[in-house]
Every structure is written in structure tokens, then in C-alpha cells.
C-alpha positions, 0 to 999 in steps of 0.5 A: 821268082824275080821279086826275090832279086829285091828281098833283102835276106838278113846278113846273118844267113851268110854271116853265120854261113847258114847258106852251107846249109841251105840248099839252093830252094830253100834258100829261096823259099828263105827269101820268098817268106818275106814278102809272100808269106801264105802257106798256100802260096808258098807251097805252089811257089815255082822256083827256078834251079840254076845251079845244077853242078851234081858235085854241088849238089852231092857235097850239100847232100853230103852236109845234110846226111851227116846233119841227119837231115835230108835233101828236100825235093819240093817246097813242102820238104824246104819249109820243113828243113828252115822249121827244122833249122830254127829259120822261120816259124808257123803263125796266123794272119788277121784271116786265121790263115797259116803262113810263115815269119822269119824267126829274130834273131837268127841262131848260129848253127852251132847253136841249132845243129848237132855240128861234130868238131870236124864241122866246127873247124871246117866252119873256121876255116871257111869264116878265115877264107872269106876274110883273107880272101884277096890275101890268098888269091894275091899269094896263090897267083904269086905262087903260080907265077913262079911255077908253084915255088917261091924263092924269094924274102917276104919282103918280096911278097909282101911288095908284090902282093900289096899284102901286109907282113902280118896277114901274109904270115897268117894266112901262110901258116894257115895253107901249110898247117890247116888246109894243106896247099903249100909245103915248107922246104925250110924249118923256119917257124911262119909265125915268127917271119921276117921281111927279109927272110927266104922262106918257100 
């Protein structure tokens, strides 16, 4: 599989967070389709595993059971699961051999899977995540740094953090009203903070 380290996978797999979905072989089969694409081959293709974390792999399981689907346990079952998901397509080379496309362009889940509100909202927060990630690592180790309690203004945070007063707002309301991480000893609305305020 190391011809896999120069296959490119479309930005929509992460984009779209398709890679919650996909486990970790058939992620790779996903890569592999695009530069070895017989069935055959695909079929008897060995892929390496290097994330064996079991709660890893049980919180896919978990995904997938509730998707109705099951984990796959060999290439075949892989194919099957990326056919399932609208990700590649069966076809015929010049040969008449069967081998498998990439289908373009790539669906959202929601628009593939029987996703609840729940998963919705999970996938929310997982797209908010990933665009205020510094944001919420420069708090969270702000917070830690002052024994998991802030006395100070915004101002304050805003300085220290380097992060502007808007974002900072955002993705304080998002810890304490969506993912739950800090509380609010005030009764001051987040959203209408100002620099100068003391707020956790």
C-alpha cells in the first residue's frame, strides 16, 4: 500500500466528513481504486491496519450499526460498503474486465445515508470543530492554565489568545450550550459580550 501515500483522495471525502463513515480499509480501498482499479486485484489487495485503538473501532461499529450497515471484515465487504455509499461505481474496461470508478461528483451523506437529526447536529458540530480548532485548543489551554476556571475580562482572552472577540464568543457559546465542556457562573448572555466584561 505504499503507492497509496501518492493518491490523492478528493477533498470532499473530508470535507464532507465522509471519512466518519468509512472505515479505516475502506478508506483505503477508496484510495486504492484510483490507481488499481480491477476487481481482482482489488480483491486480493493487502492492507495494512495501523489504527487498532478497540474504542476506535467500536465508535465506527457503533456509526455504522446505527447506519444499518456493518462493519466490513475483508476487501469484498469494503467494496460493497463504498457501493453502498454512492462512492464508486462497477464498470468494464476495453478487456471487458470489471473494475471499479470513483463516482463524480461525490454526495454528502445526507444525501446518501438515512442520517436522524441527532447525526445531523453531530455532523455540525464536527464541521464547527474543525473551523474553530485553534480557537478552542488557545481557550481550552487558557482555561487549563488557570486550574479550569477564568476570572478575567474578554479583553483578557481575547490578548492572550490571539483570538478575535467575535470567534471567541462563538465558540464560547458553542462549549457551554452544544458541547457542554465549561459552565457559566454568571447570567450574562455570550453572545452579547463585551471586552471588558468578566465572564467564566
Amino acid at each position: 500500500m505504499s503507492e497509496e501515500n501518492n493518491i490523492k483522495v478528493p477533498g470532499e471525502i473530508s470535507e464532507y466528513l465522509w471519512t466518519r463513515y468509512l472505515p479505516e480499509t475502506t478508506y483505503k480501498v477508496y484510495a486504492l481504486i484510483a490507481y488499481l482499479n480491477k476487481k481482482r486485484a482489488i480483491l486480493d489487495a493487502q492492507i495494512e491496519i495501523e489504527n487498532n485503538i478497540p474504542r476506535v473501532i467500536q465508535e465506527k461499529k457503533d456509526i455504522l450499526n446505527k447506519l444499518g450497515f456493518k462493519y466490513p471484515e475483508n476487501r469484498q465487504e469494503d467494496i460493497d460498503l463504498l457501493l453502498k455509499y454512492n462512492l464508486i461505481e462497477m464498470s468494464k474496461d476495453e478487456d471487458g474486465e470489471d473494475i471499479y470508478v470513483h463516482v463524480y461528483p461525490i454526495k454528502r451523506p445526507q444525501e446518501v445515508l438515512n442520517i436522524d437529526e441527532e447525526e445531523l447536529k453531530t455532523l455540525d458540530n464536527i464541521k464547527f470543530e474543525i473551523k474553530h480548532e485553534q480557537a478552542l485548543n488557545m481557550l481550552f489551554t487558557l482555561i487549563l492554565n488557570n486550574n479550569g476556571k477564568l476570572t478575567c475580562s474578554v479583553d483578557h482572552i481575547t490578548k492572550t489568545t490571539k483570538v478575535k472577540l467575535t470567534e471567541v464568543k462563538e465558540v464560547m457559546n458553542y462549549l457551554l450550550s452544544e458541547e457542554g465542556s465549561i459552565k457559566v457562573t454568571g447570567n450574562k448572555d455570550i453572545k452579547k459580550l463585551k471586552k471588558t466584561i468578566k465572564y467564566i
